[in-house]
C-alpha positions as CSV (number, residue, x, y, z in Angstrom):
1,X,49.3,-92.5,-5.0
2,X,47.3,-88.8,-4.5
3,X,47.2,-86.1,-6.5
4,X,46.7,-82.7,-4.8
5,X,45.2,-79.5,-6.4
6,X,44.0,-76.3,-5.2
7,X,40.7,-75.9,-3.2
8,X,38.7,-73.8,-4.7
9,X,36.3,-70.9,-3.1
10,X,32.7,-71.2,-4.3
11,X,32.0,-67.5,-3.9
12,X,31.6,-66.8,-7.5
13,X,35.5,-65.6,-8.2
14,X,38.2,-67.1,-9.7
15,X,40.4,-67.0,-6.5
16,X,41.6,-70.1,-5.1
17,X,42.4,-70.9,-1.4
18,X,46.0,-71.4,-0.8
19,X,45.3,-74.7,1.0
20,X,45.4,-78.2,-1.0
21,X,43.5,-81.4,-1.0
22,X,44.4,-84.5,-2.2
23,X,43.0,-87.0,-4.4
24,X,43.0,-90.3,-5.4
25,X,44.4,-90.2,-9.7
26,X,40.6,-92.2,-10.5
27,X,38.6,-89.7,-8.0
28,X,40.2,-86.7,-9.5
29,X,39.9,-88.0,-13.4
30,X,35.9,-88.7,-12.7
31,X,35.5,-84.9,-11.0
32,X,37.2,-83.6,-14.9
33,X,35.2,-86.2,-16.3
34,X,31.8,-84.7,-14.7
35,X,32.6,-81.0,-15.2
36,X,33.2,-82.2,-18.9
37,X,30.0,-83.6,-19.7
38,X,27.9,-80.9,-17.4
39,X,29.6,-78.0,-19.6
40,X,28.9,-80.2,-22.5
41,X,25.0,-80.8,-22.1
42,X,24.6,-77.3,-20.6
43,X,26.3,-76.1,-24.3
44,X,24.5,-78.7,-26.6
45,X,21.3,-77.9,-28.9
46,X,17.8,-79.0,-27.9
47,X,16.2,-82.0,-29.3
48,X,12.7,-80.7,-27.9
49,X,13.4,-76.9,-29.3
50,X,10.3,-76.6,-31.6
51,X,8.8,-80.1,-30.4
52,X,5.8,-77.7,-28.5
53,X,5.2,-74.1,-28.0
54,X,6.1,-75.2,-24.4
55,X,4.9,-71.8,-23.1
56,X,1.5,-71.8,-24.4
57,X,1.1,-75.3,-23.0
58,X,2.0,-74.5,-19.8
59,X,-0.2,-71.3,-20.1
60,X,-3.5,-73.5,-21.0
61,X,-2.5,-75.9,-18.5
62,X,-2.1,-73.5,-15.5
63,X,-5.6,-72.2,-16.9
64,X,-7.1,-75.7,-15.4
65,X,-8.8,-76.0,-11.8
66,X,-7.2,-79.6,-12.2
67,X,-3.8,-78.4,-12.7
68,X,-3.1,-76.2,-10.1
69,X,0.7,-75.2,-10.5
70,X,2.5,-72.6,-8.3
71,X,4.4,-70.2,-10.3
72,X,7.6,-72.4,-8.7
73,X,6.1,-75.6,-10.5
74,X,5.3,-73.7,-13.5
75,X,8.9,-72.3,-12.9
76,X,10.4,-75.7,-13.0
77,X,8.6,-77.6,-15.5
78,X,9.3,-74.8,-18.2
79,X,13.1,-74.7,-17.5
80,X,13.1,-78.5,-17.6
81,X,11.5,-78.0,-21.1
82,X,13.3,-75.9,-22.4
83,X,17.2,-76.3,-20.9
84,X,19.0,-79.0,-21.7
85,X,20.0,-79.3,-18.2
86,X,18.3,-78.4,-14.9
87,X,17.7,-79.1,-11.4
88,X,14.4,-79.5,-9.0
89,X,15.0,-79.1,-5.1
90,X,12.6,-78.7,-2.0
91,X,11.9,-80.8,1.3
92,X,9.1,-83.0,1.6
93,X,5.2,-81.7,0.6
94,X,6.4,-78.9,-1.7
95,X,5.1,-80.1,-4.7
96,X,8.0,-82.3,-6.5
97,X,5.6,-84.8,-7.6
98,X,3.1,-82.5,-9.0
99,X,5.5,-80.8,-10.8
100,X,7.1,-84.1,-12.1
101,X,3.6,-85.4,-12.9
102,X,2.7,-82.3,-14.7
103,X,6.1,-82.9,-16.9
104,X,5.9,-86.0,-17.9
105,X,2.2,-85.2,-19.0
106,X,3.7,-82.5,-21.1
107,X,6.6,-84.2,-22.4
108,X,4.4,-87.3,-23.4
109,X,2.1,-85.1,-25.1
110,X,4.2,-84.0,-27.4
111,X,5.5,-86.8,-28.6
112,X,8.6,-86.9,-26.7
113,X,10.5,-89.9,-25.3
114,X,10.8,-90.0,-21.2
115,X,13.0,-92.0,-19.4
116,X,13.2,-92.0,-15.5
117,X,15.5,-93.2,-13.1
118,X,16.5,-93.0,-9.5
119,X,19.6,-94.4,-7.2
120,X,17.9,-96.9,-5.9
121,X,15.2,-99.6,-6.7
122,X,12.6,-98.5,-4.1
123,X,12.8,-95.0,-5.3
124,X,12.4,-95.9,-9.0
125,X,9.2,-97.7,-8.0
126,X,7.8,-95.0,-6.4
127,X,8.7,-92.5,-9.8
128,X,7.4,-95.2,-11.7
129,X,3.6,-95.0,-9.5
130,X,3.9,-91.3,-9.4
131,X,4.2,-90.5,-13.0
132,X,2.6,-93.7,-14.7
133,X,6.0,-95.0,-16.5
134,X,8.6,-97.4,-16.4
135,X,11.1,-96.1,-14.0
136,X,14.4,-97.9,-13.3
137,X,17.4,-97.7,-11.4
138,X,20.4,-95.4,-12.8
139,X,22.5,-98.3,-12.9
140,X,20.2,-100.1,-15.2
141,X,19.5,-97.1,-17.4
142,X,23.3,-97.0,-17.8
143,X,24.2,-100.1,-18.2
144,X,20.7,-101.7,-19.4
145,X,20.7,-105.9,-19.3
146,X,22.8,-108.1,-21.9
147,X,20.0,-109.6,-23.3
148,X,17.5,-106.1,-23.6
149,X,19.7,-104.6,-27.0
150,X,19.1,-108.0,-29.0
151,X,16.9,-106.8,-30.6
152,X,16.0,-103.5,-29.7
153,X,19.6,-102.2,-30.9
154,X,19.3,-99.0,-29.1
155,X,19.3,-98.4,-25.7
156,X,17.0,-95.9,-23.2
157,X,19.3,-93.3,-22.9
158,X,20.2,-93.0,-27.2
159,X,16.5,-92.7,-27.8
160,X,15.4,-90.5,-25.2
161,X,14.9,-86.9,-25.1
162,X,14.1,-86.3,-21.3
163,X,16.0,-88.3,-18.6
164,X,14.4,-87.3,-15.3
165,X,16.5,-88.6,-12.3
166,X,14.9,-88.9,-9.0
167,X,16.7,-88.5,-5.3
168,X,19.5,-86.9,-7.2
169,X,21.1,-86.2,-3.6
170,X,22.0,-89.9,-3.5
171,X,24.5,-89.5,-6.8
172,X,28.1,-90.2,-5.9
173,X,30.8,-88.9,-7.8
174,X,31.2,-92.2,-10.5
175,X,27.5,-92.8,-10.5
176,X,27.0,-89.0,-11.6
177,X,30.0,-89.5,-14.1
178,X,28.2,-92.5,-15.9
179,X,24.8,-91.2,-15.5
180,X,26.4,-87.9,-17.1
181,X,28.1,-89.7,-19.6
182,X,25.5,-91.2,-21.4
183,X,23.4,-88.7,-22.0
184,X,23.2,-88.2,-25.9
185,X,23.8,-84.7,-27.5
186,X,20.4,-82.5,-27.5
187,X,18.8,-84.5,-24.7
188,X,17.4,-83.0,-21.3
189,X,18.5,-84.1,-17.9
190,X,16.5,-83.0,-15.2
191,X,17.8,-84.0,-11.7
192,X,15.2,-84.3,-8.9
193,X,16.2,-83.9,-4.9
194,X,16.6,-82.5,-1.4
195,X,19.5,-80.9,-1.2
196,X,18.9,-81.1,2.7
197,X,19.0,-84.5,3.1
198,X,22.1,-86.6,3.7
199,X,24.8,-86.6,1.4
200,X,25.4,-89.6,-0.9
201,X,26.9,-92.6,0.6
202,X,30.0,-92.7,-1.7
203,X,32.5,-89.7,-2.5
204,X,31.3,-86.3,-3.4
205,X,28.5,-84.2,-3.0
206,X,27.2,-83.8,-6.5
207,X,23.8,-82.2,-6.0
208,X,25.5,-79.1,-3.8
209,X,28.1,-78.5,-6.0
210,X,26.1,-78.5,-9.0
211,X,23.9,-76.0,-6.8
212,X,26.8,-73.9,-5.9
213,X,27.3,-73.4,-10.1
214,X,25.3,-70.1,-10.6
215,X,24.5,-70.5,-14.4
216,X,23.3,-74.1,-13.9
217,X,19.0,-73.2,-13.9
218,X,17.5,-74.5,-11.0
219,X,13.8,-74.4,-9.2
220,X,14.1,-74.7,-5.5
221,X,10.0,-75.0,-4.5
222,X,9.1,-73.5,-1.2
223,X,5.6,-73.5,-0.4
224,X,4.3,-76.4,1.7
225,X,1.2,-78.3,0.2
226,X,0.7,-81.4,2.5
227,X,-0.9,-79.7,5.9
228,X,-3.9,-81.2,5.9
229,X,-3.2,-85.6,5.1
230,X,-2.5,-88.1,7.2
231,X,1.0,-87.1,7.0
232,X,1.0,-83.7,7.7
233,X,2.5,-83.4,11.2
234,X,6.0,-85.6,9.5
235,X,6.4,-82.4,6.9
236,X,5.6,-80.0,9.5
237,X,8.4,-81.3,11.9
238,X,10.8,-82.2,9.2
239,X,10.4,-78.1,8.2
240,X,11.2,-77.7,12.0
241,X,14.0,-79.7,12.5
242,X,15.2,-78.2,9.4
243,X,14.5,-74.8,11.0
244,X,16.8,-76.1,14.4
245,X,13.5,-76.5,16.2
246,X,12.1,-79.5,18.4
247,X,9.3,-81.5,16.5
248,X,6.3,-81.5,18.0
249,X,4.2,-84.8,19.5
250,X,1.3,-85.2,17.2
251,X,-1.5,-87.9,18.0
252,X,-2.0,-87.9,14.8
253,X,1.5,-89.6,13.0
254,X,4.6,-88.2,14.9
255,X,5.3,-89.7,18.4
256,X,8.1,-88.4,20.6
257,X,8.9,-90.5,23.5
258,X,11.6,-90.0,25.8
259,X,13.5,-92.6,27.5
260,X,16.7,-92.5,30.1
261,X,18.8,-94.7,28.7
262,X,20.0,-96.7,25.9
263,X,18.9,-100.1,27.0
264,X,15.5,-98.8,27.7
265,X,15.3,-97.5,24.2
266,X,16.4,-100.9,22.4
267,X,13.7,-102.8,24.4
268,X,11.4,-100.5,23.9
269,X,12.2,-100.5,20.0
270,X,11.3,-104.6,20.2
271,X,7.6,-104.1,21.9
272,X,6.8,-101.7,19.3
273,X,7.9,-103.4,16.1
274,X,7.1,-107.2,17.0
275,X,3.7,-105.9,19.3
276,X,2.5,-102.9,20.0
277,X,2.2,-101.1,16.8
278,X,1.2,-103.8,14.6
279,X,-1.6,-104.7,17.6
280,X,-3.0,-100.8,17.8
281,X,-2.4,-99.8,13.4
282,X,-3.7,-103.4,12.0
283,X,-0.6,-103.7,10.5
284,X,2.1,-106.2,9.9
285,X,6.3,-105.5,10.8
286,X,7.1,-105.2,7.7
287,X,5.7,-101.8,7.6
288,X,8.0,-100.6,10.0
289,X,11.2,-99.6,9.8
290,X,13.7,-98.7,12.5
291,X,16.2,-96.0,11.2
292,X,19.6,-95.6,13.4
293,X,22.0,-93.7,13.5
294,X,24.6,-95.4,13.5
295,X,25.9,-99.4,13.1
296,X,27.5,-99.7,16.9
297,X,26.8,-99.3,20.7
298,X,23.4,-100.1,22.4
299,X,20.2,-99.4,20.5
300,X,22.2,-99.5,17.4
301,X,21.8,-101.0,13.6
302,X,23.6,-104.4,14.6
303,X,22.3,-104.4,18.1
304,X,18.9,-104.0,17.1
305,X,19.4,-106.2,14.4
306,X,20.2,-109.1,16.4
307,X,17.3,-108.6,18.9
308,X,14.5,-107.9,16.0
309,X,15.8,-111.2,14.2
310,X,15.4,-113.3,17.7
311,X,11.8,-112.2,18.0
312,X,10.5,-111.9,14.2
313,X,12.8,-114.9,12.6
314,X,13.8,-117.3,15.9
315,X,15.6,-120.3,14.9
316,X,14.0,-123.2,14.4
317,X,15.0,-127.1,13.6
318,X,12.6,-127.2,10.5
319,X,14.6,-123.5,9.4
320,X,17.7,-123.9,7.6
321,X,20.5,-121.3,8.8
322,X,24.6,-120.1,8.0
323,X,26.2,-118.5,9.8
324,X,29.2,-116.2,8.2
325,X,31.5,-113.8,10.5
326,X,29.2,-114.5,13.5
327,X,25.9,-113.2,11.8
328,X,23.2,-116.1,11.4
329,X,21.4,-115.8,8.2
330,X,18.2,-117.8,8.1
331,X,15.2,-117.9,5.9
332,X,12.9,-115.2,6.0
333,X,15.2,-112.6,6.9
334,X,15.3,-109.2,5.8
335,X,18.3,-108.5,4.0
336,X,20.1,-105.9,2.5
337,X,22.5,-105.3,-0.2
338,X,25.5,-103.3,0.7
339,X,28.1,-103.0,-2.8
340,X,27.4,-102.6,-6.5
341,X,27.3,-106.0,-7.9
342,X,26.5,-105.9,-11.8
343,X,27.0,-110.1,-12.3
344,X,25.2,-111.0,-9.4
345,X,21.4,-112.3,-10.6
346,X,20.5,-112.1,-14.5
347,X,20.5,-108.2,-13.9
348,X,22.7,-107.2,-11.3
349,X,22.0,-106.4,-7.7
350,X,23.1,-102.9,-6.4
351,X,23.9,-101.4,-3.4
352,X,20.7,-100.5,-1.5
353,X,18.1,-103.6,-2.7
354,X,16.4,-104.4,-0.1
355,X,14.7,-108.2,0.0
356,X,13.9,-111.9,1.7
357,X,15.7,-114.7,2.1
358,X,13.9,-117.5,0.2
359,X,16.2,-120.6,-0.2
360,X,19.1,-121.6,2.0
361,X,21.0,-124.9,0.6
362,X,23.7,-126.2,3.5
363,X,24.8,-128.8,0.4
364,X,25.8,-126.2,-2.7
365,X,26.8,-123.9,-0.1
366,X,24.7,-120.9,-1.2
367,X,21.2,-118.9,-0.4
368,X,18.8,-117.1,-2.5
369,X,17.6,-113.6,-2.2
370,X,14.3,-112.4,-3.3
371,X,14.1,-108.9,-3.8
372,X,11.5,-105.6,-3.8
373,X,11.4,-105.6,-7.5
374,X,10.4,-110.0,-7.7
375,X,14.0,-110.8,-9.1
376,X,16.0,-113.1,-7.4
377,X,19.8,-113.6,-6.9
378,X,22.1,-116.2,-5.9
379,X,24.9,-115.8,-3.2
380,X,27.5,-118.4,-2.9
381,X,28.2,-118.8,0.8
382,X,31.5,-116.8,0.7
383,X,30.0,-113.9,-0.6
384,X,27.8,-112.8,2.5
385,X,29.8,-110.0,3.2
386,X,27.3,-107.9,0.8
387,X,24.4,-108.6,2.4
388,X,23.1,-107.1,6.3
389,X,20.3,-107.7,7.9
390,X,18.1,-105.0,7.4
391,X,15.2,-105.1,9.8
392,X,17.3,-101.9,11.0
393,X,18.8,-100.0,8.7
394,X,21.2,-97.1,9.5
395,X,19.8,-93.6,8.0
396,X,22.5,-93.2,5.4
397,X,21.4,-96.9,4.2
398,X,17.4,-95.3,4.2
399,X,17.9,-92.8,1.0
400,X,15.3,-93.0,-1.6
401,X,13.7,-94.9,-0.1
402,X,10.4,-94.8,1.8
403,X,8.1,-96.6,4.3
404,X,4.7,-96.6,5.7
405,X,6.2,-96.6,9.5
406,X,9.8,-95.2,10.7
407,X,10.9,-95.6,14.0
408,X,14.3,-93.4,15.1
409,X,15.8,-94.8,17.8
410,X,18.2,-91.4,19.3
411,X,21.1,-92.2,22.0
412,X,23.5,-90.0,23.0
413,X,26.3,-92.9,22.4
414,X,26.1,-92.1,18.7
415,X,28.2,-89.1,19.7
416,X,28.6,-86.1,17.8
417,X,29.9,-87.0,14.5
418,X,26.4,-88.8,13.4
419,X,23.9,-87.0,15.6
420,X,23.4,-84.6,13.0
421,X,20.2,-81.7,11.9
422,X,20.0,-83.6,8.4
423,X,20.9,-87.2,9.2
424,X,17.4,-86.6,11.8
425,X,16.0,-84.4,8.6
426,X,16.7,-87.9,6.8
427,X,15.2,-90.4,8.7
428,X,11.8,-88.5,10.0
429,X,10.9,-87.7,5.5
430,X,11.2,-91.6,5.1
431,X,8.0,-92.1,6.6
432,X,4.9,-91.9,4.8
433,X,2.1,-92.6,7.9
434,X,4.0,-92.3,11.3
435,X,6.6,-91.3,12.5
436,X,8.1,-92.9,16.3
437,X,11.3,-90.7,17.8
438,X,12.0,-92.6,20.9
439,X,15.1,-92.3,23.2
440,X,17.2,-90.1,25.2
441,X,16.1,-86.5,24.6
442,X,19.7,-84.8,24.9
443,X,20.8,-87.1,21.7
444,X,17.9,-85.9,19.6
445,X,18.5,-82.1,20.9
446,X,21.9,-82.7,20.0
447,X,21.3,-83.9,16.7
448,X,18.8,-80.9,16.0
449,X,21.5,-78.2,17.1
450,X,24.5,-79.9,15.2
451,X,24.1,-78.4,11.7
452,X,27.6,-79.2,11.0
453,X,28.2,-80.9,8.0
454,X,31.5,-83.4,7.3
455,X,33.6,-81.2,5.1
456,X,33.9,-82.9,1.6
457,X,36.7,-81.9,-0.4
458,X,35.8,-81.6,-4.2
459,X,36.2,-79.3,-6.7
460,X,33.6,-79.9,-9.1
461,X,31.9,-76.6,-9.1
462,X,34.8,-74.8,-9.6
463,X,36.1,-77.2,-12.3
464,X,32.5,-76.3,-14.1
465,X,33.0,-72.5,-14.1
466,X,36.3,-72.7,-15.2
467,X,37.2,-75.2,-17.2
468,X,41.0,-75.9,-18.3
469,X,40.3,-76.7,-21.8
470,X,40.8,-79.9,-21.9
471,X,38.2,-82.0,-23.8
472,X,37.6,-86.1,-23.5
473,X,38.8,-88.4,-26.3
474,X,35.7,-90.8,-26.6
475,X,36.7,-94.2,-27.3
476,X,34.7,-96.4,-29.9
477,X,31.5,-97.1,-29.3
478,X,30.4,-100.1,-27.0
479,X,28.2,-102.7,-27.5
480,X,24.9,-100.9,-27.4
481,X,26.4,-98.0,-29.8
482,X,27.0,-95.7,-26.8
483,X,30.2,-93.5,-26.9
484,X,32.4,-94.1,-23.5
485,X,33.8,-91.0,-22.4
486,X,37.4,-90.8,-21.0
């Protein structure tokens, strides 16, 4: 069963198109849900309103050579201080980290309580080296282990006064609802992202919309810092293919090498990853990651999957193996989770945790996963279906994530509806050294000229702006003393 409402125009008016879309009842209940709690922190009282003369701060600290704030950064860190709701966007080298970095400084020096977060458990590392703090995933800031409110009877999100949340572009609809609705009254969200990248993988497009809501205070930062590291020519040619202009070959750490067909490019994607690169950067092939496209056809994510496993895990009689639905899992694979799971492991395991195959055991029927983050989780035999192999990866399965080496294998058999300007945008800003682009040179033209977007039906902006008055009974409070919103 749908439900079907109007869809509505985002041009700042209150008209709405005469077309419908339709909904699922749960979809269209979270979308309320989220408009709710947005209007709700963006109308609540500040818990860090006399905390700091926040201005003079910021003042004495732009005043440092150290510091070295644009006035975007200084932009963006005042608004996060002093709105109880606000969002951070620009591409790769513009100064996110600096900014963030300079916030948490701030926040911390003034006695406030900071908690950070992102999607994914690769990208909560990486917050958590670039500010200096804890960071964990938003599904563990939500719904924090059993075990951590035994005695600590409150939990991260009642005590804190900042929540900073980075990769916001990778909130789906019920993630953003959660994340939203547990947020205390007077605390500060501040959502970090691209708003160029990819989409997230599940429904909505929370980021845009919440972009497309004019009195929502936002810093987009503009001005390109990293021209001169080691990484330079990747932000220069992801501003290009942003732009809807070829990257260029840099000796330096972006390779382009053209290829005339699809088999040519798989084989080639082997040699580098199992020899050549590891032989000429000292490194190992686990600093490389190849970044598809798409799953199917030649050169794709299960293709190269199966040929990657043969020559970096062959199977061996000393190496136990299961196979389940035709795929062989063995031990040392790379693997990758692929659904939510909050009972799997003594903290959950979520959708995008990447790890290694430690243990298989042919007699209990089951394997063990050892993951990024040192945790390790159990997976009866039957339940394979949420891992993949992961020495490829498709793009989409990339966010928040980041890697020393990516290599983007382009064929024009991905057709149209994935060889896209940001899915390309995507894949070249999750590499941090080098950058390989190797294939046929129509597909990655393609991709660079196709700045069509899949049209998302929501309504969330809309539902912001004008809102029908309906307010959320909270239900008693759980376990950990947090209300849950209806």
């Amino acid at each position: 069963m749908t439900e079907t409402l109007p869809l509505p125009v985002l041009d700042g008016t209150d008209a709405l198109a005469d077309i419908e879309i339709a909904m699922l009842p749960y979809r269209n209940r979270e979308e309320k849900l989220l408009a709710f709690h947005v209007r709700r922190l963006l109308a609540s009282t500040s818990v860090l309103d006399g905390l700091a003369p926040w201005r003079d701060r910021l003042a004495s600290l732009r005043g440092r050579d150290t510091a070295g704030l644009t006035d975007e950064q200084h932009q963006a860190v005042l608004t996060a201080l002093t709105r109880s709701f606000s969002v951070l966007t620009g591409g790769p080298g513009c100064g996110k980290t600096h900014a963030l970095q300079t916030l948490v400084e701030l926040a911390d020096e003034a006695g406030a309580v900071v908690a950070l977060a992102a999607p994914t458990g690769k990208a909560a590392k990486r917050l958590e080296e670039t500010c200096g703090q804890l960071a964990m995933t938003v599904h563990r800031l939500i719904r924090p282990p059993a075990g951590d409110s035994l005695f600590d009877h409150a939990s991260v999100l009642e005590t804190a006064d900042l929540v900073i949340v980075d990769e916001a572009s990778m909130l789906d609809l019920a993630l953003a609802h959660r994340l939203f609705a547990g947020v205390r009254e007077g605390c500060h969200l501040l959502l970090v992202g691209d708003v160029d990248q990819l989409p997230s993988v599940g429904p909505g497009r929370v980021l845009r919309d919440l972009l497309d809501v004019e009195h929502i205070p936002r810093t987009r930062l503009t001005k390109v810092f990293r021209q001169h590291d080691s990484g330079a020519s990747i932000v220069v040619n992801a501003h290009r293919i942003l732009r809807g202009e070829l990257p260029r070959d840099d000796p330096a750490a972006f390779w382009i090498r053209p290829l005339p067909s699809a088999e040519h490019t798989a084989q080639r994607v082997v040699e580098l990853v199992c020899e050549l690169m590891p032989r000429h950067f000292a490194i190992h092939p686990e600093d490389i990651q190849v970044l598809c496209p798409g799953k199917k056809n030649i050169a794709g994510m299960t293709d190269l999957n199966l040929r990657l496993q043969q020559h970096l895990n062959p199977p061996a009689k000393a190496k136990p193996e299961h196979y389940h639905g035709g795929t062989a899992f063995r031990i040392g694979d790379r693997v990758q989770q692929v659904r939510n799971n909050p009972h799997r492991g003594e903290n959950g395991v979520f959708n995008g945790s990447s790890g290694t195959i430690t243990t298989i055991d042919v007699d209990t029927h089951q394997l063990s996963v050892t993951f990024q983050d040192g945790e390790t989780a159990t997976y009866p035999f039957t339940d394979l279906d949420e891992l993949v192999h992961a020495y490829a990866l498709t793009v989409h399965r990339s966010q928040g994530s980041e890697y020393p080496y990516v290599i983007v294998p382009m064929v024009s058999a991905a057709g149209m509806m994935l060889l896209q300007r940001n899915l390309l945008y995507t894949a070249v800003t999750r590499a941090r050294k080098g950058v390989m682009l190797i294939g046929q040179s129509e597909a990655a033209e393609r991709a660079i000229a196709n700045n069509r977007t899949h049209r998302r039906n929501t309504a969330l902006a809309h539902r912001i702006t004008h809102a029908d008055g309906a307010v959320p009974v909270p239900r008693p409070p759980m376990s950990s003393g947090q209300l849950a919103w209806e």
